[in-house]
C-alpha positions in Angstrom: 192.1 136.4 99.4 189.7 139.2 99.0 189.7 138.3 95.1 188.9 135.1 96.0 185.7 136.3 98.3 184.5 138.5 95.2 183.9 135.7 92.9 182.4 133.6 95.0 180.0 136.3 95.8 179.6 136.3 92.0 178.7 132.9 91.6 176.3 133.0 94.5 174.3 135.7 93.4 173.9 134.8 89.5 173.1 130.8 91.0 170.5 132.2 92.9 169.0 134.9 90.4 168.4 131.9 87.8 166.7 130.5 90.6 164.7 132.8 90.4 164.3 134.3 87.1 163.6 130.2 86.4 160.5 130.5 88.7 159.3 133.9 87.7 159.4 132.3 84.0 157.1 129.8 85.5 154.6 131.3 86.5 154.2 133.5 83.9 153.4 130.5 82.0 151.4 128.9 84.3 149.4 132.7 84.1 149.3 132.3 80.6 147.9 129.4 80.4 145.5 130.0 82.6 144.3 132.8 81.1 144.0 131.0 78.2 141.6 128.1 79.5 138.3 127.6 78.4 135.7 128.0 80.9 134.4 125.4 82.9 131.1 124.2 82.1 129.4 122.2 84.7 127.1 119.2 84.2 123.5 119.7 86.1 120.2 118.3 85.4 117.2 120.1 84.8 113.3 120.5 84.6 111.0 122.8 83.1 108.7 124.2 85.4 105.1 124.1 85.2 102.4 125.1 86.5 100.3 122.3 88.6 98.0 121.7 91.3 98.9 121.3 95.0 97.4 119.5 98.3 98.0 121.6 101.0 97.1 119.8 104.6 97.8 120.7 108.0 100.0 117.5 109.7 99.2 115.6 113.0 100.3 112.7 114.9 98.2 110.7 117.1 97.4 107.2 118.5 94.5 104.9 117.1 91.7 103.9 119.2 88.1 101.8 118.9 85.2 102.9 118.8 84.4 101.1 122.1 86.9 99.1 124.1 86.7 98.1 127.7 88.5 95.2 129.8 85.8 93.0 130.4 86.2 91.9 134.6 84.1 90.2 137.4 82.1 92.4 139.9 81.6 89.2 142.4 84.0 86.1 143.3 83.9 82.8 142.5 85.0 80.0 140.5 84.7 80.0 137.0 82.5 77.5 135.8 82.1 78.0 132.1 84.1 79.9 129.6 81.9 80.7 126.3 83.9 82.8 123.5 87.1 81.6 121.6 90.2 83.8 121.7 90.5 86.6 118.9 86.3 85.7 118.0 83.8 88.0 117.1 81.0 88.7 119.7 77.6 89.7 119.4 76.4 92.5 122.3 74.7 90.6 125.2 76.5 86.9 124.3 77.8 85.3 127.5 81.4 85.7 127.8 82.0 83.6 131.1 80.0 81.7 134.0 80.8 82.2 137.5 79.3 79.4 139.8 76.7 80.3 141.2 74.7 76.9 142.3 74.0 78.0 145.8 72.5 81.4 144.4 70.2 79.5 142.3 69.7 76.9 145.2 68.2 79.7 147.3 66.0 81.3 144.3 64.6 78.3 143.5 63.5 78.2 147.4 61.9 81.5 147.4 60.4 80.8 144.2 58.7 78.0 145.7 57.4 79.8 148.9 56.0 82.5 146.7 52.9 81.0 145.5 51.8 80.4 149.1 52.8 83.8 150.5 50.9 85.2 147.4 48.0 83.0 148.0 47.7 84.1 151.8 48.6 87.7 150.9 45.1 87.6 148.6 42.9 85.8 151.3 43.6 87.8 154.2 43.2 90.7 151.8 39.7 89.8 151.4 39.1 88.8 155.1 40.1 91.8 156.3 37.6 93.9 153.7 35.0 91.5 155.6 36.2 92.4 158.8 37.3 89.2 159.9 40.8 89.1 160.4 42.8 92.3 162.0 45.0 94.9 160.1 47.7 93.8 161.8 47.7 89.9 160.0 47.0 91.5 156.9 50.3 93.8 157.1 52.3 90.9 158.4 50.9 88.5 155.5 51.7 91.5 152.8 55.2 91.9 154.5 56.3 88.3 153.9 54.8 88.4 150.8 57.2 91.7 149.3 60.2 90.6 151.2 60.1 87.0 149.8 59.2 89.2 146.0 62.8 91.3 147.1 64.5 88.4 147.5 64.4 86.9 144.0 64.8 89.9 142.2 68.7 89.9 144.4 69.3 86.4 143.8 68.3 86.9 140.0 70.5 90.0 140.0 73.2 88.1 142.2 72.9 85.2 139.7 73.3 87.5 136.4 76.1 89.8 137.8 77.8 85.8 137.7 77.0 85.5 134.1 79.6 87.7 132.7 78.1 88.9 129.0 79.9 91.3 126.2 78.2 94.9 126.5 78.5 95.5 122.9 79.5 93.4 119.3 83.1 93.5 119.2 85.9 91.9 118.4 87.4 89.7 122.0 91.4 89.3 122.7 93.0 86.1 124.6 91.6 85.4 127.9 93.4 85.6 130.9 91.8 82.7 133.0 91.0 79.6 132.8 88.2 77.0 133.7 87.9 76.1 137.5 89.8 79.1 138.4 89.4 81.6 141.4 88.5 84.9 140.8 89.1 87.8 142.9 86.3 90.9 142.2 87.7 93.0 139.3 89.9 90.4 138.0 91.1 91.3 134.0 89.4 88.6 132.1 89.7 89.6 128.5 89.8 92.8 126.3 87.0 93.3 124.1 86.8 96.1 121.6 84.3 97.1 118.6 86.9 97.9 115.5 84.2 98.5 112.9 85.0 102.2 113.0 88.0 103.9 114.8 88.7 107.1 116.3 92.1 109.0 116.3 93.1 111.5 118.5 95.5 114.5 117.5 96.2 117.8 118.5 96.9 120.8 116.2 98.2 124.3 116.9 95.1 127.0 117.8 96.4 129.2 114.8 94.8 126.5 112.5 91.5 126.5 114.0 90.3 128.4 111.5 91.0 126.0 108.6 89.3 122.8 110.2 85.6 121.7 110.5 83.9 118.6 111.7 83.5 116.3 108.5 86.6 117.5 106.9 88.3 114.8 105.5 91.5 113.0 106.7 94.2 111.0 105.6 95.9 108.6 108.4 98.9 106.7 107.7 100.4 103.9 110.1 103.5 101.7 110.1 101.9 98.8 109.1 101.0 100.2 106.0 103.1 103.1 105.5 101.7 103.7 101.8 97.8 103.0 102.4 96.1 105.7 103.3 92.9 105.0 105.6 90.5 107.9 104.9 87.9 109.2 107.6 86.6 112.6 108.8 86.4 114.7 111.9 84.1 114.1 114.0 84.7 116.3 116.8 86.4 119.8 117.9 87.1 120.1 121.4 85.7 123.5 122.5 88.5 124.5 124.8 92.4 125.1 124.1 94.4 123.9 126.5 96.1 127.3 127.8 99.4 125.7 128.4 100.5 124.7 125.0 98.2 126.7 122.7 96.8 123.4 121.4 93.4 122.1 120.7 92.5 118.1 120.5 90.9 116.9 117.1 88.9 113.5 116.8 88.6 111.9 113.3 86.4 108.1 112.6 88.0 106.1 110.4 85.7 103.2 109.0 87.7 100.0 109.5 85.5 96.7 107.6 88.9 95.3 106.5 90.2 95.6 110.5 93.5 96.5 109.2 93.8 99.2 112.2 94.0 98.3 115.5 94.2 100.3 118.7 97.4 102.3 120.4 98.7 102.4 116.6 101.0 105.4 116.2 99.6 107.1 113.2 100.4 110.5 111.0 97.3 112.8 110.2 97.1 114.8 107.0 94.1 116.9 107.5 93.1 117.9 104.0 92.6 121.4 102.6 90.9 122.8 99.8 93.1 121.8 96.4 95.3 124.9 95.0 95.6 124.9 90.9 97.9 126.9 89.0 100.9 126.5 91.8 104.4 126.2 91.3 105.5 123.3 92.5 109.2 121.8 92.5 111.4 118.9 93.1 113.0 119.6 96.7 116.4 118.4 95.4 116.5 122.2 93.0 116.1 124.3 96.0 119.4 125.1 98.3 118.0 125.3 102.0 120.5 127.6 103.7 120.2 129.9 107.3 120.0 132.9 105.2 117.2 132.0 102.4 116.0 129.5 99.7 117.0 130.1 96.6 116.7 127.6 93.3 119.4 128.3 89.9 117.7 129.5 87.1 119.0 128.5 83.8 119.7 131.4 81.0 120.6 131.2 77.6 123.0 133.9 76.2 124.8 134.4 72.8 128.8 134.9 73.5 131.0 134.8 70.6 127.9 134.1 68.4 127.7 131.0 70.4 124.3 129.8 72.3 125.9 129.1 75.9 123.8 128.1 79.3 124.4 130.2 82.0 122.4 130.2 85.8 121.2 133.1 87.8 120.3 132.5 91.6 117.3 133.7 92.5 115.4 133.4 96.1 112.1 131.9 96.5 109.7 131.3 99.2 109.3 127.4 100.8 105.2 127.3 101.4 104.8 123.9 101.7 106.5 120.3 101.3 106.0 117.0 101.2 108.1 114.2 100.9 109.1 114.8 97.3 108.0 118.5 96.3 107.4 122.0 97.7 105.2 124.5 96.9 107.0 127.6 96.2 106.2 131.4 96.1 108.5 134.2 94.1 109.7 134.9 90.8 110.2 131.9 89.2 107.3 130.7 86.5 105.9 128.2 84.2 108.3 128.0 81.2 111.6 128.5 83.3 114.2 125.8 83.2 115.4 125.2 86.9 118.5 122.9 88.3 117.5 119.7 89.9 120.7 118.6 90.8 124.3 119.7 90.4 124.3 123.0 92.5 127.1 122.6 94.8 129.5 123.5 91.7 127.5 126.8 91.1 127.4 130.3 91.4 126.0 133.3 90.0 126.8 133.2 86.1 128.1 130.0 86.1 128.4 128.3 82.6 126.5 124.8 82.5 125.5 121.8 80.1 122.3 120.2 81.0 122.6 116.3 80.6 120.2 113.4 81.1 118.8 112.4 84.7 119.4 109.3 84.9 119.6 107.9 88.7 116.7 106.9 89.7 115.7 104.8 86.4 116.0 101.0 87.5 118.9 99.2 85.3 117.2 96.8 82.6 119.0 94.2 84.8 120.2 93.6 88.2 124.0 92.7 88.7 124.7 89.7 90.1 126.8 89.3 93.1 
């Protein structure tokens, strides 16, 4: 029995040291061959930087507004008895916008109007008379009294009358009307928006540390939605004096001419303010630089001689964000014109990694589109 138990122990042990000795052979391959890989070389694309000229411009946001605008409304009631302007038109300043009635009015002008001549007349007479001594100073006061009050009560019907005749304070261009003809008006009734589009204002608000890099007719570039890729040119035109103490800020108006009336008011628009041109600037594609929490840094590409071979190898190095826009950034640090930087391929790299630079071809349009 105990023999037995002694082989068996025998047969377990040498089964489970070729186990073993099987997977220790293994791997020792598996580390040889390894060892023996070539090294990987990592496709990237590339540019050669060089030296170029930057925009630098402080950015805004703000709302678009006329030059004038005001909702044209009634001061007196009535019904309205002529409507003179066409939706969406073009006004000249002073054109008659709408008529409220105003027959009685002119009724009771028309009355004192006629009793003037008379009251005039008598007003002269007694004048005379009384020089002569012939009539008291009493009748002469009486006849001059009639005579102003009756002169007092034209000019208010005249000014009752053109209060009714509703007329456009300035050119502009008129909206869609509100009422309609024969309708009711209550005083200060909304009867039509007129504004004068020929040149528009924008409002914006900047930071008080740029203050010192503004003036009033610096140019602007304002972009809206409507046309995201136009640029509508103006200038400042005012600086308000005061920063509001709350939020460190300080309001900026810019006029923007507007002949083609592409821009209309309460637009959202985006304000490049812009700033003296820099030359001589390193500027790069935003796709080579690696944004992370502890720095920017770009790949810089290095040719060594290994083996007598010519091989491409990178070297991180940090730079310095100044600026972007949608595309580039301005940089700062120790990169230079001549240096041949990654564009795209960087989450395969580290320090010393080997690459091969190949052809950027993404964003060239195929000769033709497929067909679905």
């Amino acid at each position: 029995m105990k023999k037995w138990t002694l082989v068996m122990i025998i047969i377990a042990v040498l089964a489970f040291g070729s186990v073993i000795g099987f997977n220790l052979f293994i791997k020792g391959k598996i580390a040889d061959a390894i060892a023996n890989m070539p090294e990987a070389v990592a496709p990237v694309t590339a540019i050669n930087v060089q030296e170029g000229t930057w925009q630098p411009t402080i950015n805004a946001i703000g709302f678009v507004e006329p030059n004038q605008g005001v909702t044209i409304a009634n001061e007196l009631s009535g019904v309205v008895s002529a409507i003179k302007f066409e939706n969406g038109s073009p006004v000249t300043a002073g054109q008659m916008l709408v008529e409220i009635d105003s027959k009685v009015e002119k009724a009771n002008l028309k009355s004192k109007q006629v009793q003037l001549p008379a009251a005039e007349a008598d007003f002269k007479r007694l004048s005379k008379l009384y020089k002569q001594n012939s009539v008291s100073k009493q009748d002469l006061d009486n006849s001059q009294s009639k005579y102003l009050a009756l002169m007092a009560d034209i000019e208010s019907l005249s000014a009752t009358i053109d209060r009714r005749e509703i007329k456009a304070p300035f050119a502009g261009l008129v909206g869609i009307r509100n009422v309609n003809l024969g309708e009711y008006l209550q005083t200060g009734t909304d009867i039509v928006r007129l504004e004068d589009i020929s040149t528009m204002k924008i409002r914006f608000t900047i930071p008080q540390t740029q203050l010192s890099r503004i003036a009033t007719g610096q140019t602007v570039h304002v972009y809206v939605d409507a046309y995201p890729t136009e640029p509508f040119e103006g200038v400042i035109s005012a600086i308000e004096p005061a920063v509001f103490y709350q939020s460190g800020l300080i309001q900026v108006q810019a006029q923007i001419p507007n002949s083609d009336a592409k821009l209309r008011s309460g637009m959202f628009a985006k304000v490049d303010i812009q700033l003296p041109e820099l030359t001589q600037q390193v500027v790069l594609p935003q796709t080579a630089i690696s944004f992370t929490l502890y720095g920017d840094s770009v790949y810089l590409i290095e040719e060594k001689t290994e083996n007598g071979e010519q091989v491409k190898r990178v070297k991180q190095v940090n730079v310095k964000v100044l600026e972007r826009d949608d595309i580039n950034a301005l940089i700062s640090g120790s990169i230079k014109a001549g240096d041949s930087v990654v564009t795209s391929g960087q989450v395969r790299l580290s320090n010393n990694s080997k690459v091969k630079v190949t052809e950027d071809d993404a964003l060239t349009p195929p000769a033709t589109l497929p067909q679905l």
